[in-house]
N, C-alpha and C positions, 0 to 999 in steps of 0.2 A: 504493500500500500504506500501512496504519496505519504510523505514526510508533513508532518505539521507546518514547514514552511509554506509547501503547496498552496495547501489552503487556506492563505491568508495574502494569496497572491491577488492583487486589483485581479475584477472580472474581466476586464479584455485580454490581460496578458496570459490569464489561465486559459483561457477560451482558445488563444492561438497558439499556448504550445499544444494542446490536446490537438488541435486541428492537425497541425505537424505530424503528431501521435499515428493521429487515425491514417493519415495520410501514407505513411511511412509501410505499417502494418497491412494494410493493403495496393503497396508497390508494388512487396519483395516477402519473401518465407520468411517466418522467423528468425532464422541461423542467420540473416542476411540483415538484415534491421541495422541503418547505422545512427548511432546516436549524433554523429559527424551531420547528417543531413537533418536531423530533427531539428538540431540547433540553429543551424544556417535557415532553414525554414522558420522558425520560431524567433529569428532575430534574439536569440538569449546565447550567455557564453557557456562554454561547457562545465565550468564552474558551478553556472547555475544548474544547470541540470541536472547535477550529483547533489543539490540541496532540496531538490524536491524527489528524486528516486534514489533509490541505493544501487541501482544498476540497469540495464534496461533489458532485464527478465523482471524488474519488480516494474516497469513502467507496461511490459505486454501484462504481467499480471491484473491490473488496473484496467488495461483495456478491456479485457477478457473478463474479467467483473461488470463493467456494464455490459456486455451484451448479455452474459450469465441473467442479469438483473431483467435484462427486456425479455427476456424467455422465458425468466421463471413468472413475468406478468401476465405473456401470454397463453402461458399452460395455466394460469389461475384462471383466467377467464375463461377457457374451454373446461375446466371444471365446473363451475360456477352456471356457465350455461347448458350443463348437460348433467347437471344433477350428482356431481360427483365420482362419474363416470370415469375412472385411470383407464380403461379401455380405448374411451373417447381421444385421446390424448393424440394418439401418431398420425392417424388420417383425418384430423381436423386441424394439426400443425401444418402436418404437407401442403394442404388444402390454403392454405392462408401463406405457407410460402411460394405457390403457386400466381396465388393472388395479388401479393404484394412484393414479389422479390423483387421486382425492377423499378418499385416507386416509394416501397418504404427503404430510409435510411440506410435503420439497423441492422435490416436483413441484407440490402443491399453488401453494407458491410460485413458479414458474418458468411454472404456466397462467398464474396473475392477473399478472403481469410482461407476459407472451405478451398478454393480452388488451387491457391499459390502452396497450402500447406498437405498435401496428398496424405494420407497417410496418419493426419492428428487425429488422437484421439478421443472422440468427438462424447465418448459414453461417459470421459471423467470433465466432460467441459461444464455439463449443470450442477457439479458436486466438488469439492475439493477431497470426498471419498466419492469410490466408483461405488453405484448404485447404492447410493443413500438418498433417503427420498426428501427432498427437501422442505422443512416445517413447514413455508408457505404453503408448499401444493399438499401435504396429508393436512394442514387442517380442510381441506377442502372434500377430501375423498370420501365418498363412500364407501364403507369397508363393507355393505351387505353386497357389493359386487363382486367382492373375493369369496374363493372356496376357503381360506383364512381369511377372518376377519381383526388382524392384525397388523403392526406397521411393517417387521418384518417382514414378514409374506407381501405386504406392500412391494416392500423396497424391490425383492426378487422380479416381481412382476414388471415394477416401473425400470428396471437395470434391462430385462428382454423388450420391453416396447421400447426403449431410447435404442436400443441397436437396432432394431428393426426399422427404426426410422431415421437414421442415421445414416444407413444402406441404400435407402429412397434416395432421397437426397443427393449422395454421392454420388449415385447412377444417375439421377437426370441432372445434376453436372457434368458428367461424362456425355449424356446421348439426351436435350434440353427434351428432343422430337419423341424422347421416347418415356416423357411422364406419365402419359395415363397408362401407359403397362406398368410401368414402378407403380403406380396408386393402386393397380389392380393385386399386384406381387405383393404390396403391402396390406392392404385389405384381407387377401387371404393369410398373412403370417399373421397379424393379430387376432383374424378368428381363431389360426393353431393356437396361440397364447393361451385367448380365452376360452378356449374349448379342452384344450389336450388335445392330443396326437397321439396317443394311444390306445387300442382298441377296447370297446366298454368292459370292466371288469378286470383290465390290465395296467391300471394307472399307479405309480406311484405313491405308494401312502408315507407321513408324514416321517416315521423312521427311515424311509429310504431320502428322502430330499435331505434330513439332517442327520447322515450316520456320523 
């Protein structure tokens, strides 16, 4: 996180080194980020710049936290409008990065992130643990939608829908023409989710998920 300096920077000067920030991060991949060019774009000396981050893995850190923060708004609000539904979750994300990836922002920013960086990933980005579900979205949950109606069994569940849609995603970055078969490919893997996959009477019971 920015340094208590940071935040106590006048608002125009904060506002343009972040612009710089954002700017930066969607050049070049990560490994590639020069804090050389942030600066020069930010009109600040590189002095300063080590007064408001301690390195610039804590400055992508910070970035990667607001979009974490837009995401986890948006997965509240598909909760919220679907009754609690963690089911609801993947094919009404896609559905809206569909819709908005070329006019909203955030997302705008969070494709070309997705693109330059192949390979991140993408299942520890809503969590700084991999599939922990995060307070905001289980206050929201209904747990009569789980065959547990626990946070655990939550978490398991929301850890396989974030890759499942994760997958989406990165294939119609790969092939843009070929989204409604990923919606389709992801539609069917969240019914296997919520359904099982195994044939009736041959399911995993709860000593086998936690031996």
């Amino acid at each position: 996180m920015p340094t208590s300096t940071f935040f106590r920077l006048p608002q125009e000067k904060r506002e343009r080194l972040m612009s710089a920030c954002w700017t930066e991060i969607t050049r070049v991949r990560f490994a590639e980020m020069s804090v050389n060019r942030i600066i020069s774009e930010a009109q600040i000396s590189r002095g300063s710049f080590y007064q408001y981050f301690v390195d610039k893995e804590d400055m992508i850190r910070y970035l990667l936290n607001d979009m974490q923060e837009y995401f986890v708004q948006l997965l509240r609000g598909i909760l919220t409008a679907t009754g609690g539904d963690l089911f609801a979750i993947p094919v009404n994300a896609f559905e809206q990065f569909m819709d908005q990836g070329s006019t909203n922002p955030m997302l705008r920013q969070f494709i070309r992130v997705l693109q330059l960086n192949p390979g991140w990933d993408t299942q520890t980005f809503m969590t700084a643990q991999p599939g922990l579900l995060p307070d905001p979205l289980w206050e929201l949950v209904d747990p009569a939608v789980m065959k547990e109606p626990d946070r655990e069994y939550a978490e398991h569940v929301f850890h396989l829908l974030c890759a499942v849609l994760a997958y989406a995603v990165v294939g119609t970055l790969q092939d843009p023409k070929g989204w409604k078969r990923q919606c389709e490919i992801l539609k069917t893997r969240v019914a296997m989710i919520k359904y099982g996959c195994a044939a009736q009477g041959n399911g995993m019971d709860k000593k086998e998920m936690n031996p």
